[in-house]
VEXVO-97161 format. One record per residue (C-alpha): chain; residue in one letter; residue number from 1; x, y, z. Coordinates in steps of 0.1 Angstrom, whole numbers. Layout:
N
pt ch = A	aa = a	i = NUM	c1 = X	c2 = Y	c3 = Z
...
This chain:
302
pt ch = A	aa = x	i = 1	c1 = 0	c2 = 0	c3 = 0
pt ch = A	aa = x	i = 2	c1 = 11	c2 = 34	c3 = -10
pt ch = A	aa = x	i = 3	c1 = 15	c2 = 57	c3 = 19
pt ch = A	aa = x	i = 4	c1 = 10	c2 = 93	c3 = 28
pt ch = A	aa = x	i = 5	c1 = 43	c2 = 107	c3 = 46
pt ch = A	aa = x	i = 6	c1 = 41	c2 = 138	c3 = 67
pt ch = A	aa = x	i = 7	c1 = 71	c2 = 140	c3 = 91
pt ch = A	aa = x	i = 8	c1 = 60	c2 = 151	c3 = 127
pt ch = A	aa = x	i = 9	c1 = 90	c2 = 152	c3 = 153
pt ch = A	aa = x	i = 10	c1 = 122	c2 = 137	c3 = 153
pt ch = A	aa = x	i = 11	c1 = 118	c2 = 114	c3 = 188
pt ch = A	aa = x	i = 12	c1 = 154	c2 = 102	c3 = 186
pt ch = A	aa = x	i = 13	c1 = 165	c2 = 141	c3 = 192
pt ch = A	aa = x	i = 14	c1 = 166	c2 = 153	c3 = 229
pt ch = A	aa = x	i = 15	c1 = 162	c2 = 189	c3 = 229
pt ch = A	aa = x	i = 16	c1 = 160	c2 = 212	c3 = 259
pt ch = A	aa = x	i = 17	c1 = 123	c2 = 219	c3 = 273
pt ch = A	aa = x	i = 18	c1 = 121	c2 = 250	c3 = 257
pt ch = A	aa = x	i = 19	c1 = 136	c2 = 245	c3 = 221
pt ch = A	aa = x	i = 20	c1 = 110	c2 = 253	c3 = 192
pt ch = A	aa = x	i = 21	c1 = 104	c2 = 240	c3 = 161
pt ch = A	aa = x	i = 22	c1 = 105	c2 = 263	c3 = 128
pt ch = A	aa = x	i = 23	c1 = 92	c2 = 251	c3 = 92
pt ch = A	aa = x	i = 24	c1 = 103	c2 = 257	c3 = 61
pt ch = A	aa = x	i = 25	c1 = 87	c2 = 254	c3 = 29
pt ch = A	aa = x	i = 26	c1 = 99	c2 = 271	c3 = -8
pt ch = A	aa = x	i = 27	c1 = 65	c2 = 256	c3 = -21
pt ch = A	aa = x	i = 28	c1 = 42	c2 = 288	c3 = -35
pt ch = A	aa = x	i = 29	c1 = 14	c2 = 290	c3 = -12
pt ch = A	aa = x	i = 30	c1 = 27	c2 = 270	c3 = 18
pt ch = A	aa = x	i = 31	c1 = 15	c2 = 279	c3 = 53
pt ch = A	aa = x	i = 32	c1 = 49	c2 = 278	c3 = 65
pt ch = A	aa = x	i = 33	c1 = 65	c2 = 311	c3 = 81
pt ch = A	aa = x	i = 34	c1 = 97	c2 = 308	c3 = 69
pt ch = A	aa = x	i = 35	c1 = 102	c2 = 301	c3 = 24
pt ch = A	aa = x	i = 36	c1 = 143	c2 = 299	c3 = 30
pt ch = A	aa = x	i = 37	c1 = 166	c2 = 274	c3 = 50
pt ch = A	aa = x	i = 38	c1 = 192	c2 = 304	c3 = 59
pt ch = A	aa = x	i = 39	c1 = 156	c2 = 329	c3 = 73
pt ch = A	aa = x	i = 40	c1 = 148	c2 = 299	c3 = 97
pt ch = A	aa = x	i = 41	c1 = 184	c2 = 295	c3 = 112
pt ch = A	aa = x	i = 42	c1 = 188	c2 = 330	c3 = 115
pt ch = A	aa = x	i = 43	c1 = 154	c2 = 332	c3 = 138
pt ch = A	aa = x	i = 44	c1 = 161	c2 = 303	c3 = 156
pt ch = A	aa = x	i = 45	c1 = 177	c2 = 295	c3 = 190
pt ch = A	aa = x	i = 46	c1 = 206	c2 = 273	c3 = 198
pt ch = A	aa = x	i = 47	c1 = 190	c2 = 238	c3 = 201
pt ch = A	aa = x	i = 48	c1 = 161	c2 = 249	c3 = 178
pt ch = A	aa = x	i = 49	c1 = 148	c2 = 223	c3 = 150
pt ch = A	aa = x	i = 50	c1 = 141	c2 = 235	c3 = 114
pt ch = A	aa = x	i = 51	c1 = 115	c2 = 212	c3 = 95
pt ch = A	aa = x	i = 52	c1 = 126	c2 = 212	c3 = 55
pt ch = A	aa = x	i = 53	c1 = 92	c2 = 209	c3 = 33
pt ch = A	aa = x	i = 54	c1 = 98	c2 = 183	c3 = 7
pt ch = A	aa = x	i = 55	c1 = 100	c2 = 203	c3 = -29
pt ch = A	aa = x	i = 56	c1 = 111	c2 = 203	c3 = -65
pt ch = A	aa = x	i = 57	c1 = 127	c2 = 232	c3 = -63
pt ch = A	aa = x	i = 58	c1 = 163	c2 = 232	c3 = -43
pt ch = A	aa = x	i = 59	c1 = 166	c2 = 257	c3 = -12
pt ch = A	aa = x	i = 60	c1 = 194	c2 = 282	c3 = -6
pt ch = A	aa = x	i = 61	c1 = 229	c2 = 270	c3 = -6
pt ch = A	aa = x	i = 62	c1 = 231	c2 = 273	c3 = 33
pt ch = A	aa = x	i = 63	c1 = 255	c2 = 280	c3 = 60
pt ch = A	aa = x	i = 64	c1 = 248	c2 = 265	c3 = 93
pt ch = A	aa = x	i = 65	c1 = 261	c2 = 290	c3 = 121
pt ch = A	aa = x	i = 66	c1 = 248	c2 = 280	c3 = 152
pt ch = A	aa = x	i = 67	c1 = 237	c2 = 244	c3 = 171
pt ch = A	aa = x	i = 68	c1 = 204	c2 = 234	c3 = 151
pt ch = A	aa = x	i = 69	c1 = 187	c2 = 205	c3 = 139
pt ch = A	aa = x	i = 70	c1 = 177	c2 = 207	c3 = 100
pt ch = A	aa = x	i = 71	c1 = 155	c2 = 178	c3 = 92
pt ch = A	aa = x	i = 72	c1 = 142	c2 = 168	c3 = 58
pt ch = A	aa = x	i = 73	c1 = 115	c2 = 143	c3 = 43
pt ch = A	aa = x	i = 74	c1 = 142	c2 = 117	c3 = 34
pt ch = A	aa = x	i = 75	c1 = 145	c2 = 108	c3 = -4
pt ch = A	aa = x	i = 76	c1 = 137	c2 = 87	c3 = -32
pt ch = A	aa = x	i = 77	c1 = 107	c2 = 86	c3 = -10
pt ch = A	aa = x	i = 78	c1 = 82	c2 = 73	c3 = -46
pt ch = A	aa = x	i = 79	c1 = 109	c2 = 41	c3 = -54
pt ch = A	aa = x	i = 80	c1 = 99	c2 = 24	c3 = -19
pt ch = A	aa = x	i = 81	c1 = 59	c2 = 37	c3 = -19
pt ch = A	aa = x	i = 82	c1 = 63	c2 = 68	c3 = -2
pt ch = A	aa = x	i = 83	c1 = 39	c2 = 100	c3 = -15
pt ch = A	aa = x	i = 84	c1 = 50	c2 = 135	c3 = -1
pt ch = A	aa = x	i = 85	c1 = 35	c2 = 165	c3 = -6
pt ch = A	aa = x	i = 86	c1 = 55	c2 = 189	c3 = -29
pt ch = A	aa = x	i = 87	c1 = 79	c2 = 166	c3 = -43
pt ch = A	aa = x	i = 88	c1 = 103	c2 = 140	c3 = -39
pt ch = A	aa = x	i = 89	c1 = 129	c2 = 155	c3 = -12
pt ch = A	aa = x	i = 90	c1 = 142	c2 = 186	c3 = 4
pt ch = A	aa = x	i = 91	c1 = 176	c2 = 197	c3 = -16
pt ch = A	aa = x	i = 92	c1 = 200	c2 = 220	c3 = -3
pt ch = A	aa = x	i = 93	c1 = 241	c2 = 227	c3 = -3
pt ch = A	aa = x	i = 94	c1 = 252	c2 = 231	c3 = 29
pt ch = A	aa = x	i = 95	c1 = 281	c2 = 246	c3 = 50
pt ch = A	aa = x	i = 96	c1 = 280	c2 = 239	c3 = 87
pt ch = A	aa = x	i = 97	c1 = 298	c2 = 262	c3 = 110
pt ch = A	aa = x	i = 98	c1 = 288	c2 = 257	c3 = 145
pt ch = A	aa = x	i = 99	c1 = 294	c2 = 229	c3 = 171
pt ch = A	aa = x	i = 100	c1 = 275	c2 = 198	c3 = 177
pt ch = A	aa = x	i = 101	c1 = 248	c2 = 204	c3 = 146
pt ch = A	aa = x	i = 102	c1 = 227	c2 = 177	c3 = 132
pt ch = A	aa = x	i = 103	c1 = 211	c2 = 168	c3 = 100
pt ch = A	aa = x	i = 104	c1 = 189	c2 = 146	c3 = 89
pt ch = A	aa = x	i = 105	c1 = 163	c2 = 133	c3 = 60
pt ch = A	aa = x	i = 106	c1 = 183	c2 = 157	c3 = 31
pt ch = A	aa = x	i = 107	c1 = 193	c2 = 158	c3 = 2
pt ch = A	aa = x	i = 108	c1 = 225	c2 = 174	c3 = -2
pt ch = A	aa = x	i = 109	c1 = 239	c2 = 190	c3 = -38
pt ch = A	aa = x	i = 110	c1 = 274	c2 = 196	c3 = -16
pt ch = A	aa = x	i = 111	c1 = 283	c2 = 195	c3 = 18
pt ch = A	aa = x	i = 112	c1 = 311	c2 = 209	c3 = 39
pt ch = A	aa = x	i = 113	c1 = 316	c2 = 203	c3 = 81
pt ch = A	aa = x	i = 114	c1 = 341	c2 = 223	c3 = 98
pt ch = A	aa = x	i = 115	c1 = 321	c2 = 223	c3 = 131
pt ch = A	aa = x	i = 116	c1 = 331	c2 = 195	c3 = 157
pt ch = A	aa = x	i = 117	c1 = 305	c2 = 169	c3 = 162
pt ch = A	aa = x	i = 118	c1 = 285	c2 = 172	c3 = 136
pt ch = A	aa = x	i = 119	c1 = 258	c2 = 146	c3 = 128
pt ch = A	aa = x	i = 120	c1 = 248	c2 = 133	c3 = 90
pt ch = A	aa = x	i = 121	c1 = 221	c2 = 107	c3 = 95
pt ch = A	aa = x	i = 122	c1 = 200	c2 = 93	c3 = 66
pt ch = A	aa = x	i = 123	c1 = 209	c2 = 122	c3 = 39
pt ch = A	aa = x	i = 124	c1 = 216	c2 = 114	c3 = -1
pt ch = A	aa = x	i = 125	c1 = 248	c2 = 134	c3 = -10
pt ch = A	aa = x	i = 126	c1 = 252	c2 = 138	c3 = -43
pt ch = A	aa = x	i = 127	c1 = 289	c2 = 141	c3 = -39
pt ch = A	aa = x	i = 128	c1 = 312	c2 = 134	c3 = -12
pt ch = A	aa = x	i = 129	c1 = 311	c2 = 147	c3 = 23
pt ch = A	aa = x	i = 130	c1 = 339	c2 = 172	c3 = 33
pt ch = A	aa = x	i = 131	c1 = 351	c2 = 171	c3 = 64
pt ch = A	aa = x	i = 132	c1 = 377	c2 = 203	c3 = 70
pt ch = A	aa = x	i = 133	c1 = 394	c2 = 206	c3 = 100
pt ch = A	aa = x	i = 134	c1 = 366	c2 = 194	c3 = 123
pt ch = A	aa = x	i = 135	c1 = 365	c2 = 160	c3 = 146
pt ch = A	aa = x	i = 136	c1 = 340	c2 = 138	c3 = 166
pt ch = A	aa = x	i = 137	c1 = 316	c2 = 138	c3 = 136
pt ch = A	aa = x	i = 138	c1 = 290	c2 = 108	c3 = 133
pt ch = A	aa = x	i = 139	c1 = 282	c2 = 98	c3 = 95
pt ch = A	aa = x	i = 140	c1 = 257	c2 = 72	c3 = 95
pt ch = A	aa = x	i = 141	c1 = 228	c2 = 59	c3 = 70
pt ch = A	aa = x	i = 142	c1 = 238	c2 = 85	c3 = 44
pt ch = A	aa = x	i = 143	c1 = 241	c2 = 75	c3 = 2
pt ch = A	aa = x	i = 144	c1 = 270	c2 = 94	c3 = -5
pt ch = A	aa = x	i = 145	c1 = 304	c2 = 92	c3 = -28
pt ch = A	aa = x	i = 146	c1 = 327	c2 = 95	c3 = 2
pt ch = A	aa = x	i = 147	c1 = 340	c2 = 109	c3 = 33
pt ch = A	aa = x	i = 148	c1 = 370	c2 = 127	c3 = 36
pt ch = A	aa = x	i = 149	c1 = 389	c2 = 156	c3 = 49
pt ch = A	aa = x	i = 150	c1 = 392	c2 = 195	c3 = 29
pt ch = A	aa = x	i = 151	c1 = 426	c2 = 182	c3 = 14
pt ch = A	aa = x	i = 152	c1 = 446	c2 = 151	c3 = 15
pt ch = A	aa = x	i = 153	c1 = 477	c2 = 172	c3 = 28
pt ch = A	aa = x	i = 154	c1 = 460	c2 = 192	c3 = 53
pt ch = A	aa = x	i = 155	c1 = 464	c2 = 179	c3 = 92
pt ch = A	aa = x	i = 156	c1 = 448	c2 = 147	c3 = 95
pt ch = A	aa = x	i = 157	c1 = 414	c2 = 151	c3 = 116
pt ch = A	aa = x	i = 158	c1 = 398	c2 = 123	c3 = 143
pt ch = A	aa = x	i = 159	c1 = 374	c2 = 103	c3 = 160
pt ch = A	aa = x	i = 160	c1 = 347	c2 = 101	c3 = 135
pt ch = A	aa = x	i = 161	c1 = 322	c2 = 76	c3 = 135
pt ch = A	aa = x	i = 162	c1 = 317	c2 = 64	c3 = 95
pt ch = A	aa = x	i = 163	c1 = 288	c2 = 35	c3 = 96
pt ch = A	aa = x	i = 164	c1 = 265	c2 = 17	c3 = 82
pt ch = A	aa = x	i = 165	c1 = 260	c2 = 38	c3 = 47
pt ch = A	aa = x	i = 166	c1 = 261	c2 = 34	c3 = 12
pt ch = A	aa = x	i = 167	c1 = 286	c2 = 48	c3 = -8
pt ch = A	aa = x	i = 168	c1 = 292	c2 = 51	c3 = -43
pt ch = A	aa = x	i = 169	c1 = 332	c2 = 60	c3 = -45
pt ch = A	aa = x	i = 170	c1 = 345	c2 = 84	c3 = -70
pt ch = A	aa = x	i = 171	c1 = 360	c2 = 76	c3 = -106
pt ch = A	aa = x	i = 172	c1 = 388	c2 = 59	c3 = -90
pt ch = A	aa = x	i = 173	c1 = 372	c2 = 45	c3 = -63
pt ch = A	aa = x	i = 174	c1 = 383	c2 = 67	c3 = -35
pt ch = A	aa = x	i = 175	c1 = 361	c2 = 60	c3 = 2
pt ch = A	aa = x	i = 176	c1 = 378	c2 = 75	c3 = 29
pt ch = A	aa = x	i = 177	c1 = 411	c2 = 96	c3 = 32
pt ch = A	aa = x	i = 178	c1 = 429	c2 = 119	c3 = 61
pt ch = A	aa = x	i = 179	c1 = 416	c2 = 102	c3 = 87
pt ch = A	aa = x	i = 180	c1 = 431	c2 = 90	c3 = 127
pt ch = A	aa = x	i = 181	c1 = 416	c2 = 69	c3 = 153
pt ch = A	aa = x	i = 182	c1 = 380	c2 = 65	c3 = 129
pt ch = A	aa = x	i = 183	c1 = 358	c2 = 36	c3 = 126
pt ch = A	aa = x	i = 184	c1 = 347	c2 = 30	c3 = 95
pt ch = A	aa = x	i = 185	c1 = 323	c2 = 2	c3 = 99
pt ch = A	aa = x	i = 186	c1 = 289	c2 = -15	c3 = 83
pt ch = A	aa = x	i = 187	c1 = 295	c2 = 5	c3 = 50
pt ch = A	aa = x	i = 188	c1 = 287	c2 = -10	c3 = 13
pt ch = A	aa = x	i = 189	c1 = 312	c2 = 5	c3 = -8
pt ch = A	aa = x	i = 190	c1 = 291	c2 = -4	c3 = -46
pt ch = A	aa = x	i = 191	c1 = 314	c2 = 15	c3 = -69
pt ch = A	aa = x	i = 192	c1 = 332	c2 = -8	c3 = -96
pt ch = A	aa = x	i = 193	c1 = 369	c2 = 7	c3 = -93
pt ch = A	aa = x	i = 194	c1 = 393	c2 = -8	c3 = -67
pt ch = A	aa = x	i = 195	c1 = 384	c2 = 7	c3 = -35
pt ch = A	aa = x	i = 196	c1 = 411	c2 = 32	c3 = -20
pt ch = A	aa = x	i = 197	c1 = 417	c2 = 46	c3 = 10
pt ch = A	aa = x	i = 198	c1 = 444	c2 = 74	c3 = 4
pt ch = A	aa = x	i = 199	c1 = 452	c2 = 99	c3 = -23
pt ch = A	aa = x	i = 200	c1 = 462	c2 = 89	c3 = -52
pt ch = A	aa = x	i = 201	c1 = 500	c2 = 103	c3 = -47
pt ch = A	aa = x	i = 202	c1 = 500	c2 = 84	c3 = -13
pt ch = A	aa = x	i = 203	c1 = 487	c2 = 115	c3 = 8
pt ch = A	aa = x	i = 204	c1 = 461	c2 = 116	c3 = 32
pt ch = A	aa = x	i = 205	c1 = 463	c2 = 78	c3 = 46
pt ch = A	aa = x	i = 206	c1 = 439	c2 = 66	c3 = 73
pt ch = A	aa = x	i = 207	c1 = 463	c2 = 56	c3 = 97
pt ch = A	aa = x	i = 208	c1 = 452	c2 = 38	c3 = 135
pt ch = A	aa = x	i = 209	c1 = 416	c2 = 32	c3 = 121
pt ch = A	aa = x	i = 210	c1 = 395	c2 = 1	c3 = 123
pt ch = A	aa = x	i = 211	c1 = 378	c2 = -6	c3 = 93
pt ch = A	aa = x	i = 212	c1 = 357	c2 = -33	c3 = 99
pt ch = A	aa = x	i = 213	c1 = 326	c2 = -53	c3 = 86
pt ch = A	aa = x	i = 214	c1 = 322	c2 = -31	c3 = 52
pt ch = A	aa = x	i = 215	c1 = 311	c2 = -47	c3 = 20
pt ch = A	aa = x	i = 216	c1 = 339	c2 = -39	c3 = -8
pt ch = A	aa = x	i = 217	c1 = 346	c2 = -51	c3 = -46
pt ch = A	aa = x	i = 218	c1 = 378	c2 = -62	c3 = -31
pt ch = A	aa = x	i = 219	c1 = 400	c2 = -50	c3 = 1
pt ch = A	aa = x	i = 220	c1 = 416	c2 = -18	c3 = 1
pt ch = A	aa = x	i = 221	c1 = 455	c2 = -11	c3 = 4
pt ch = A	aa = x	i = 222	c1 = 461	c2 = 3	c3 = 39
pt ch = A	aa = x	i = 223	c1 = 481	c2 = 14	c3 = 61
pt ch = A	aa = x	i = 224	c1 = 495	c2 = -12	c3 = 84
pt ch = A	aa = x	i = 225	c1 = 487	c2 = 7	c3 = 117
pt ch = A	aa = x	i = 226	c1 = 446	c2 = 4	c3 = 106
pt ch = A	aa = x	i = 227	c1 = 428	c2 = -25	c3 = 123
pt ch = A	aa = x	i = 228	c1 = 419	c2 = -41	c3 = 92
pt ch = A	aa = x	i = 229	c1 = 387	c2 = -73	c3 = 99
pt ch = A	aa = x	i = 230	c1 = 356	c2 = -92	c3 = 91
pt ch = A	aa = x	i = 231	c1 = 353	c2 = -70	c3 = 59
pt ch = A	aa = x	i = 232	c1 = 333	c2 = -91	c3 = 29
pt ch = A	aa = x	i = 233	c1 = 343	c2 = -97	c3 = -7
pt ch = A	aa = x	i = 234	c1 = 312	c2 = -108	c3 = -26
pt ch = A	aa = x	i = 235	c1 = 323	c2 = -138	c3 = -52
pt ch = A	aa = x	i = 236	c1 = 296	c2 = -123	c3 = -74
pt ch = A	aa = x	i = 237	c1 = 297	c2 = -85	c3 = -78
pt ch = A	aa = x	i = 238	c1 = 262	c2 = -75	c3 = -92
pt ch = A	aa = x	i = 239	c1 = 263	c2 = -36	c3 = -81
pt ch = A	aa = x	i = 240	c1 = 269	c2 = -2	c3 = -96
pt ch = A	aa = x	i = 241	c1 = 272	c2 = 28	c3 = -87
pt ch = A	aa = x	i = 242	c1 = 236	c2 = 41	c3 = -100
pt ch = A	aa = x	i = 243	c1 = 218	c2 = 21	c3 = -79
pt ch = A	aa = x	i = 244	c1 = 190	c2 = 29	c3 = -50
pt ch = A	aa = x	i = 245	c1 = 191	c2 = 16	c3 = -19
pt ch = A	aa = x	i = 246	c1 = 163	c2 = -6	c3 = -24
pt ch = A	aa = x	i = 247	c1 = 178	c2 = -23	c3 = -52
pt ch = A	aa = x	i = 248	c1 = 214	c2 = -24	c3 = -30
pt ch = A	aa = x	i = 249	c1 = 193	c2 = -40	c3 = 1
pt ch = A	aa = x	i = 250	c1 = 179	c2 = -67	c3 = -30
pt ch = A	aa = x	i = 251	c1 = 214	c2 = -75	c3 = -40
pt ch = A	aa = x	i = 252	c1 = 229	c2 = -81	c3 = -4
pt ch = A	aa = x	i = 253	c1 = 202	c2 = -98	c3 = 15
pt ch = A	aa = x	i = 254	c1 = 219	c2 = -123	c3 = 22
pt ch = A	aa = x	i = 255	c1 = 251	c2 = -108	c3 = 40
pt ch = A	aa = x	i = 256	c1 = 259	c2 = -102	c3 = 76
pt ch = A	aa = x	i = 257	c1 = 284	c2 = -70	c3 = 71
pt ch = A	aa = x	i = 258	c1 = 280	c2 = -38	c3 = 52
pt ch = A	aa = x	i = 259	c1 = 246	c2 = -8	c3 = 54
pt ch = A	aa = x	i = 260	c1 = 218	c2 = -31	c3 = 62
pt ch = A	aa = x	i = 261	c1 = 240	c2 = -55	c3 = 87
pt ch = A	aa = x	i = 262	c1 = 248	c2 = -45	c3 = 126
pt ch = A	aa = x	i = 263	c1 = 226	c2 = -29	c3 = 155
pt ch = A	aa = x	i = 264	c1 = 215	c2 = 2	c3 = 133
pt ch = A	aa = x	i = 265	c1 = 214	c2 = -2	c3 = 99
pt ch = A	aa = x	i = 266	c1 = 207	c2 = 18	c3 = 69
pt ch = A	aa = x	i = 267	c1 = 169	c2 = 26	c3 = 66
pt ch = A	aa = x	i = 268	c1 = 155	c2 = 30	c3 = 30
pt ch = A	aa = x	i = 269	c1 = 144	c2 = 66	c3 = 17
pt ch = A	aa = x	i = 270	c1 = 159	c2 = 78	c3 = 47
pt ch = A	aa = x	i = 271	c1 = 129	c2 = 89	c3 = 64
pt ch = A	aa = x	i = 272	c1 = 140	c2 = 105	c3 = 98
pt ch = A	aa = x	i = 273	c1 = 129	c2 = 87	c3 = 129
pt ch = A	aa = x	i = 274	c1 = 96	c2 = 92	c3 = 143
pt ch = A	aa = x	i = 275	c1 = 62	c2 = 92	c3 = 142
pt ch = A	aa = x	i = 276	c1 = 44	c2 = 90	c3 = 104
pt ch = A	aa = x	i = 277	c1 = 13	c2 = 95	c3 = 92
pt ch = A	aa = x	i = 278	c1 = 8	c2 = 61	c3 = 68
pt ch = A	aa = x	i = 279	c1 = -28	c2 = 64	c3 = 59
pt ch = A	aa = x	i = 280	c1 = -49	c2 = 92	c3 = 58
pt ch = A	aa = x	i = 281	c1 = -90	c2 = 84	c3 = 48
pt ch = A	aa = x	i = 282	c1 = -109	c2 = 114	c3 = 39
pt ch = A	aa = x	i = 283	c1 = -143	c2 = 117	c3 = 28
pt ch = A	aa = x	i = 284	c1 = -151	c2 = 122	c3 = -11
pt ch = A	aa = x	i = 285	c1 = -179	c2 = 148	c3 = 2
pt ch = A	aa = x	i = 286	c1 = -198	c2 = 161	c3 = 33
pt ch = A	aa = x	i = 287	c1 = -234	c2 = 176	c3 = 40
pt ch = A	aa = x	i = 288	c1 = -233	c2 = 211	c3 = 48
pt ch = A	aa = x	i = 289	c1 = -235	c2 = 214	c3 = 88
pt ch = A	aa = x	i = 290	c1 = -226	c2 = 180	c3 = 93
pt ch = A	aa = x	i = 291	c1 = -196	c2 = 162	c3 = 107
pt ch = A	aa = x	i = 292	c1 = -167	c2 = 151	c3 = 87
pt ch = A	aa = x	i = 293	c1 = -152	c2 = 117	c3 = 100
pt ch = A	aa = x	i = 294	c1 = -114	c2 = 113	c3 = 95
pt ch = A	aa = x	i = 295	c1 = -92	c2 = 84	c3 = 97
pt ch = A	aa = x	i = 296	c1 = -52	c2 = 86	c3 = 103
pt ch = A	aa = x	i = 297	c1 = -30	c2 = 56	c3 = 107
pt ch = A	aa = x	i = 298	c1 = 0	c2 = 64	c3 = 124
pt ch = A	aa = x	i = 299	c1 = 36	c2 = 42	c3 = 125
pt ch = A	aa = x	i = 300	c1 = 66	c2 = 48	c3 = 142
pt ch = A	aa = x	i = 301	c1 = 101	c2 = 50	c3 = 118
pt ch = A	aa = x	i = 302	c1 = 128	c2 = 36	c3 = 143
């Protein structure tokens, strides 16, 4: 069955008692205050979270400058049954900032982090993630190219979390570079090239990482000072880089590592946690005076 999304509240964030939420919406004749990303951020508080209407047309490229939570519809939402109002996903380029900022349910035409302890959770980037200068980040459920740092010769950053997504690589297969003491774990790595994880001159090597039960065409050259187990080679190697990630969880049902293995694995569409509205029975028409009976199913995203 087809179902109706309309995101609600994020459960899995904690915020302070008296933290608000602000909606967004670039969608002509929306209800919602704000019509820009940046306009929201600006009038919210530190803690705040900003609701991104789903829409066909992208939002503002967007610098994040203070501790908020952006939160989108998720994406690819019609591929796994999903109808949202006002199109398929929330797009925007973002540049975050501030400390400790999270974001969830995007789409992202580019993304850049140079604010410590970021969280990326369940966003498509269209191209790698950047991560410049900034540590303690947490990149999780995400469809992206890559992770890595601003350059391959800059100071190495650390203590990143990198799990459970689904990444593409770039044209020569590049996953992760510039990189200490990261775990890069539970990730399906579908490109076709070789998988790397340094530059190509032999900059920007992970070095005391522990790259563990990830999914790759074959294993990666690394450093010897990495923790290197329980990664899988598939003998048969169905996947490209154009896939969804419904037609990735098809291909590797039947493995234990990689996105959909572990205690929290990828979630398709990347619909943000939370309560849903799956089923919403209106009424064709209604006497004049009389009441109008609705029905809503509600479901819980985990």
């Amino acid at each position: 069955m087809k179902k109706i999304l309309f995101v609600l509240v994020a459960t899995s964030i904690t915020m302070a008692a008296q933290a608000k939420i602000l909606r967004v919406s670039n969608v002509p004749g929306s209800s919602a205050p704000y019509k820009g990303i940046y306009a929201a951020i600006h009038a919210a508080e530190e803690g705040d979270t900003i609701m991104v209407d789903a829409s066909s047309t992208t939002y503002d490229n967007v610098t994040i400058d203070k501790r908020v939570v952006l939160l989108g519809p998720g994406y690819w939402l019609q591929e796994n049954g999903i109808i949202q109002e006002g199109g398929e996903t929330a797009s925007a380029s973002i540049w975050v900032g501030a400390k400790g900022v999270i974001i969830k349910g995007m789409t992202l035409t580019g993304l850049t982090i140079q604010g410590d302890q970021t969280v990326i959770s369940r966003c498509r980037v269209l191209n790698g993630i950047t991560i410049d200068h900034a540590n303690n980040c947490i990149i999780h459920q995400n469809y992206c190219m890559y992770v890595a740092s601003y350059s391959l010769t800059d100071p190495k950053t650390s203590n990143h979390q990198i799990t459970n997504n689904i990444m593409t690589g770039n044209t020569t297969g590049f996953y992760m570079g510039n990189f200490t003491n990261t775990l890069f774990a539970y990730n399906t790595c579908i490109g076709t090239e070789k998988p790397r994880m340094m530059g190509s001159d032999g900059s920007g090597k992970v070095l005391d990482c522990t790259i563990e039960h990830n999914v790759f065409i074959e294993l990666p050259s690394i450093d010897m000072s990495n923790s290197m187990n329980n990664n899988t080679v598939p003998q048969i190697w169905p996947y490209k880089a154009s896939m969804t990630d419904k037609e990735v969880q098809k291909a590797l049902s039947n493995l234990t590592d990689g996105a959909f293995a572990g205690d929290d694995p990828y979630v398709l569409s990347g619909v943000p946690a939370g309560p849903v509205v799956q089923d919403l029975i209106v009424p064709v028409t209604v006497e004049k005076g009389s009441k109008m009976s609705v029905t809503v199913k509600v479901g819980v995203v985990k």
